[in-house]
C-alpha positions as a Python dict, from the first residue, in 0.01 Angstrom:
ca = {
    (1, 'X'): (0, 0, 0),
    (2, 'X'): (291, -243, 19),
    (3, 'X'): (103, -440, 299),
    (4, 'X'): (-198, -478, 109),
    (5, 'X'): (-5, -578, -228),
    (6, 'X'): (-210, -254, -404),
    (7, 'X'): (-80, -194, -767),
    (8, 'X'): (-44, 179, -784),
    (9, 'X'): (-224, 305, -1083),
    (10, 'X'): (-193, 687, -1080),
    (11, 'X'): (120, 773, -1231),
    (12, 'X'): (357, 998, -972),
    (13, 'X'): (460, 1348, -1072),
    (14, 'X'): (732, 1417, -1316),
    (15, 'X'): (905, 1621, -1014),
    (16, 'X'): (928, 1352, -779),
    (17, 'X'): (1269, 1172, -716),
    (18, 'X'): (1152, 815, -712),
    (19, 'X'): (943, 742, -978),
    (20, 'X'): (734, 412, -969),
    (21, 'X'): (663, 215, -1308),
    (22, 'X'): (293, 222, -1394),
    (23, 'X'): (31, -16, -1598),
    (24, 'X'): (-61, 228, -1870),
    (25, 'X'): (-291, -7, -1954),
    (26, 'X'): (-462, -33, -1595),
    (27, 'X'): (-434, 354, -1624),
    (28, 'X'): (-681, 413, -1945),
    (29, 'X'): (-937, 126, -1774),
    (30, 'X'): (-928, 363, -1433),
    (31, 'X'): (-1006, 695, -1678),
    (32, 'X'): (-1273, 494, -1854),
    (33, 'X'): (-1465, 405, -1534),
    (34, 'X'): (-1391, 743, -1395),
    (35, 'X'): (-1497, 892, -1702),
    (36, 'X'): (-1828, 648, -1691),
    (37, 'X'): (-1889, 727, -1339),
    (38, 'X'): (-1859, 1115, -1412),
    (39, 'X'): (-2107, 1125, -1759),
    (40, 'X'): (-2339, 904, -1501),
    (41, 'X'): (-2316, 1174, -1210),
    (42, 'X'): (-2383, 1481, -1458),
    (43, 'X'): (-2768, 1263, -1496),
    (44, 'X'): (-2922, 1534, -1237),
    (45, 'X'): (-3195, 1222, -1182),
    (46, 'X'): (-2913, 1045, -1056),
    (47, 'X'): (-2699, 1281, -865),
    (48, 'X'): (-2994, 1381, -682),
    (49, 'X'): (-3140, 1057, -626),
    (50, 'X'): (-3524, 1137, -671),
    (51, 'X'): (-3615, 766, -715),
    (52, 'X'): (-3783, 640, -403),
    (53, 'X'): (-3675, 246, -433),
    (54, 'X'): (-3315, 112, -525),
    (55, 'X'): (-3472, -119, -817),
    (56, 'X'): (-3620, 177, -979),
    (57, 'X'): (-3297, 425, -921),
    (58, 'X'): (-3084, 120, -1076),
    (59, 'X'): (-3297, 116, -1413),
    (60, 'X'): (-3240, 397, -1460),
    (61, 'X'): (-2888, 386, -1390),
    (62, 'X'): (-2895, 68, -1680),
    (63, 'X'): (-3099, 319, -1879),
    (64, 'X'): (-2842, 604, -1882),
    (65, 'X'): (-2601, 331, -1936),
    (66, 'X'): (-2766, 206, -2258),
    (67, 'X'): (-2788, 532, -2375),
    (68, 'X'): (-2403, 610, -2331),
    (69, 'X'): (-2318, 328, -2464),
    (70, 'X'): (-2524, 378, -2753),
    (71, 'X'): (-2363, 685, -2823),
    (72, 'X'): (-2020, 536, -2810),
    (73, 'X'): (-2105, 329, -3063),
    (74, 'X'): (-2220, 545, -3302),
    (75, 'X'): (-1887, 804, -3237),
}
């Protein structure tokens, strides 16, 4: 990771000897995508894929997306 100049963004276990300082900030972002990418995935329409053409699986992936968003909004 040094090589590449990669920020790490997982924090390391409490156990481990050297401990690395971490962007807390970069952390909740990573959960928020992760979290995005997860509520997306439980879409069965989208985990399964039964949309023939990319244009038509990607609206509904900006559907889905609306409607999660939508519904953080009104939380």
């Amino acid at each position: 990771m040094a090589a590449r100049d990669v920020v790490p963004v997982i924090p390391t276990r409490k156990t481990r000897k050297l401990r690395g300082a971490v962007d807390r900030t970069l952390y909740q972002l990573r959960t928020l995508v992760e979290r995005c990418f997860n509520t997306l995935k439980n879409a069965r329409r989208v985990a399964t894929r039964y949309d023939k053409t990319a244009e038509s699986f990607l609206e509904f992936i900006d559907i889905r997306s609306i409607r999660l968003w939508l519904r953080h909004l009104s939380a």
